[in-house]
C-alpha positions in Angstrom: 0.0 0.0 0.0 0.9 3.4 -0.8 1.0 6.4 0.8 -0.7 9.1 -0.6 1.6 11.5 -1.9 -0.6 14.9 -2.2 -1.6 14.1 2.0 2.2 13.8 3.0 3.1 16.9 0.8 0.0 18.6 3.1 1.0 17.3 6.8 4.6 18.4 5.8 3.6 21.9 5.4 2.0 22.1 8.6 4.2 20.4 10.7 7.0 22.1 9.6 5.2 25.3 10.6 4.5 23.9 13.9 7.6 22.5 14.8 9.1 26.1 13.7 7.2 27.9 16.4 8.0 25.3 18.7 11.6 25.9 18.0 11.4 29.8 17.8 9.4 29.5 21.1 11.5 27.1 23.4 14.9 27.4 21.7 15.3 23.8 21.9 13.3 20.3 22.1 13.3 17.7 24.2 12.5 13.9 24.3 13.0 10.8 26.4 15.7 8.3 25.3 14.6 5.8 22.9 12.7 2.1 24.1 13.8 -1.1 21.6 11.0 -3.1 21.6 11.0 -6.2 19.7 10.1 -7.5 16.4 7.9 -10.8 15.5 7.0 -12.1 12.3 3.1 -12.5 12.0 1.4 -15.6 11.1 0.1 -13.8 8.6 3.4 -12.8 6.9 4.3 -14.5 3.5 6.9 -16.6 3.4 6.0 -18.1 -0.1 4.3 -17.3 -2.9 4.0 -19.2 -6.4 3.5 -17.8 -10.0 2.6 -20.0 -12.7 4.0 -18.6 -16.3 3.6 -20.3 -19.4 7.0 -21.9 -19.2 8.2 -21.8 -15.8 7.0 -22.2 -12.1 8.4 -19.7 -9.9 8.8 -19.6 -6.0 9.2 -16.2 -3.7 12.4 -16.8 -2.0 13.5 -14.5 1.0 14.9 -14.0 3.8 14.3 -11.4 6.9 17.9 -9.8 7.6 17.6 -6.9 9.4 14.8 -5.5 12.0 14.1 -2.1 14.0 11.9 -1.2 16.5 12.5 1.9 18.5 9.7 4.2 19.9 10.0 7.2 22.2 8.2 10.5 23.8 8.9 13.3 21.1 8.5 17.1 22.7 5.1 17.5 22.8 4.3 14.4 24.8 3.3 12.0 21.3 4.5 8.6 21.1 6.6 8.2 18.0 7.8 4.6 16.7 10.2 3.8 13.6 9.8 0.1 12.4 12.0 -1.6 9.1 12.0 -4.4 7.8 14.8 -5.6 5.7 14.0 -8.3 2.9 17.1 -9.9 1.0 15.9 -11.9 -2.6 17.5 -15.4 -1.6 15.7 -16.8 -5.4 16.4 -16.2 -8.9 13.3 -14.4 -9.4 12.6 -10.4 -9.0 10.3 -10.0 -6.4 7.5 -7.4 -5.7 6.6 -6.3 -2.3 3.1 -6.2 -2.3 2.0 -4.8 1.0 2.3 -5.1 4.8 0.8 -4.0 8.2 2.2 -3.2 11.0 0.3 -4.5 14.4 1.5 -3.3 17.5 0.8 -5.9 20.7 1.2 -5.6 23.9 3.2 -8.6 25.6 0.5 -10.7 26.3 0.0 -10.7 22.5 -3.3 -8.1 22.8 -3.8 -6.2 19.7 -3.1 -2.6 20.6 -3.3 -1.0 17.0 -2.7 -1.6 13.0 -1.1 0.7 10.9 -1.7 -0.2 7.3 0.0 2.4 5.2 3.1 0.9 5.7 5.5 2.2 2.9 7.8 -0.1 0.3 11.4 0.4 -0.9 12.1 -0.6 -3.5 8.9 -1.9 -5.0 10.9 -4.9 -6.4 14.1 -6.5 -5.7 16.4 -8.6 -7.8 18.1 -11.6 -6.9 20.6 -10.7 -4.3 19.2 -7.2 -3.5 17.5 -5.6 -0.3 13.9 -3.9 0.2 12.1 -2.7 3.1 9.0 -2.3 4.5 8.7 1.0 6.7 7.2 3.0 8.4 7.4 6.0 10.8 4.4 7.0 12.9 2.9 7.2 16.3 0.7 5.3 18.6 -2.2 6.8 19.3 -3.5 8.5 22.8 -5.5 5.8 24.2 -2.8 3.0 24.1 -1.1 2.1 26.9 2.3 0.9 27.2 2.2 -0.6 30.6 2.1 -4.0 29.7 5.0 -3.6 27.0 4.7 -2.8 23.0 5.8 -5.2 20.3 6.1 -4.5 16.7 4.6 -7.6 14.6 4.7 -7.5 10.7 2.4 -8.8 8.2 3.4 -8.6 4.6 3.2 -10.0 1.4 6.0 -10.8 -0.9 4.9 -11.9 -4.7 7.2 -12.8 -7.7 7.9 -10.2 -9.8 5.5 -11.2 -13.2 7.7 -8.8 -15.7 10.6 -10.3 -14.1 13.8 -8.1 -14.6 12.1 -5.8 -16.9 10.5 -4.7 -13.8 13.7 -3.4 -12.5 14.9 0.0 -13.9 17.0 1.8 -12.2 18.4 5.7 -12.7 21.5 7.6 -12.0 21.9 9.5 -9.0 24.6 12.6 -8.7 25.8 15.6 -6.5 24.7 14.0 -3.5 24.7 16.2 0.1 24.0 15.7 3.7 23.3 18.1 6.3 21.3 17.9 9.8 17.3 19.1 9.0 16.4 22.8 10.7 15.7 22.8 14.3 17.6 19.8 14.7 15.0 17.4 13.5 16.5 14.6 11.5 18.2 14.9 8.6 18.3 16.0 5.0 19.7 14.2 1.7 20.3 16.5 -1.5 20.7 15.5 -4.8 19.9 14.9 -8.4 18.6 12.1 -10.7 18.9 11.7 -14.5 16.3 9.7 -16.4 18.6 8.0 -18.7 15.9 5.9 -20.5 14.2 6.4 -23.7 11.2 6.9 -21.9 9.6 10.2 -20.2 9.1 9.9 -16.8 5.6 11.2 -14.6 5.6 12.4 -11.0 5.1 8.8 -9.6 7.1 6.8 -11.9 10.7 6.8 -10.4 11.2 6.6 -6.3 13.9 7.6 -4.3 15.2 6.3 -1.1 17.5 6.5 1.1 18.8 4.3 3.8 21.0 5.7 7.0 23.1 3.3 8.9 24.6 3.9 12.2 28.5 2.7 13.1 27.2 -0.7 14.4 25.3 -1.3 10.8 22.0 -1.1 12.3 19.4 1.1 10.2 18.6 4.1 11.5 15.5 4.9 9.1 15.0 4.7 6.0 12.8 7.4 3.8 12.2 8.1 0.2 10.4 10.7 -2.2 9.5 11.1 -6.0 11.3 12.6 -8.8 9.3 15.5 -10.6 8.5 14.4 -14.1 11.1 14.1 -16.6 11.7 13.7 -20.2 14.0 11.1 -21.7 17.6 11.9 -21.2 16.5 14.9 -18.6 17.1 15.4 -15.3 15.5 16.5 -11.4 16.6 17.4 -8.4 15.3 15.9 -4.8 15.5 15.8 -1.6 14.8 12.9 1.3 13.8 13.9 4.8 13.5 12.0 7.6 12.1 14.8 9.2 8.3 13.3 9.7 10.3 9.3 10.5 12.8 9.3 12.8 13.5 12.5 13.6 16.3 11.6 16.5 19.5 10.9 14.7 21.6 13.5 13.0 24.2 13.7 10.9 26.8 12.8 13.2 25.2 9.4 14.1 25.6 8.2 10.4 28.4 5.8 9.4 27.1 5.2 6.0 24.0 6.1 3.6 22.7 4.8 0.5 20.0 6.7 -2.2 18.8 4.8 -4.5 16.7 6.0 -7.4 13.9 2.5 -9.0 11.0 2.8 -11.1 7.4 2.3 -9.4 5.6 -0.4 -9.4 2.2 0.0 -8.3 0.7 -3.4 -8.9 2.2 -6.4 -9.8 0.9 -6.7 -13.4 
């Protein structure tokens, strides 16, 4: 599932406006240190997945490698929570990450809340690559946390059906760095070239970016989308982590990685 693009563009706006006055009115902000709370596959989750083609059988091959799970009391009293899940392509087939819910339990296994607009990076994966489901959000009011909070994953994981033609991937350039204002996450600059023969729209070609800390854990991950572009043209972009997990900077980064894949909305 995707999130919608023109909503995000919207709560941006306003909470950048809000967490400028906050700024400008306190000089500073404040939260308290950060919980890890663990991470368990759901029943739910798909392990494998089969699609028949005319000559072939193929099987959805993966592996979980990498999880996070960190929430934590942000400046104005909200619970905020930053989950990933890392998928490596173990098969020979390109595979499509179809979609995925996060359910948050408590430690007796009660359902405390489901967030489905849990975002995907890159849409596909080729044999030997990473994605990620993601997703950085809050719990809401009424939840308690007395009784512990555990992050528990449902997704689907499909072969690819256009295979590696699915996969298309564009140059990235003049990258940059720098800690977000008011000291709320950070910020990656760059540009992308559309070195196809094909124009490009506004939701054809993704960009993410993932931020690793010294110890090789992911610290977030976050993406946007490239304005529209003609064959052989370029855009420039920027990633934020400003609305995921705003409580890293720059100096807590060991290592980042942008990469620029076309969409694929449905697996067609």
């Amino acid at each position: 599932m995707k999130k919608n693009v023109l909503v995000r563009s919207i709560c941006t706006i306003l909470a950048v406006c809000v967490f400028a006055g906050m700024a400008m009115a306190s000089g500073s902000s404040s939260s308290s240190s950060k919980e890890t709370g663990s991470v368990t596959i759901g029943d739910k989750a798909t392990k494998e997945t089969e699609e028949t083609t005319k000559a072939t059988e193929a099987k959805a091959e993966y592996e979980i490698t990498h999880t996070t799970f960190v929430h934590y009391t942000n400046s104005i009293d909200i619970e905020e929570y930053c989950g990933i899940i890392e998928i490596k392509n173990t098969g020979s087939s390109c595979l499509y990450l179809k979609d995925c819910t996060f359910d948050f339990e408590d430690d007796d296994g009660h359902l405390l809340q489901a967030d489905k607009m849990i975002s995907t990076a890159p849409d596909v994966i080729a044999p030997g690559e990473y994605g990620y489901f993601f997703n950085d959000g809050s719990l809401d009011d009424g939840v308690s946390l007395e009784n512990g909070v555990n992050l528990v994953p449902n997704f689907t994981v499909e072969v690819a059906r256009k295979g590696k033609d699915a996969v298309v991937d564009y140059e990235v350039s003049d990258l940059d760095i720098r800690d977000n204002d008011y000291g709320i996450g950070v910020k990656v600059t760059g540009r992308v070239a559309n070195n196809t023969s094909e124009d490009t729209t506004s939701l054809d070609v993704k960009i993410f970016a993932i931020f690793y800390d010294s110890n090789g854990e992911i610290l977030d991950v976050g993406y946007t989308y490239a304005d529209s572009m003609s064959a052989g043209g370029k855009a420039s972009f920027e990633v934020s982590t400003m609305f995921g997990n705003s409580e890293f900077s720059v100096d807590d980064i060991a290592e980042y990685k942008v990469i620029a894949r076309k969409t694929l909305l449905y697996n067609l």
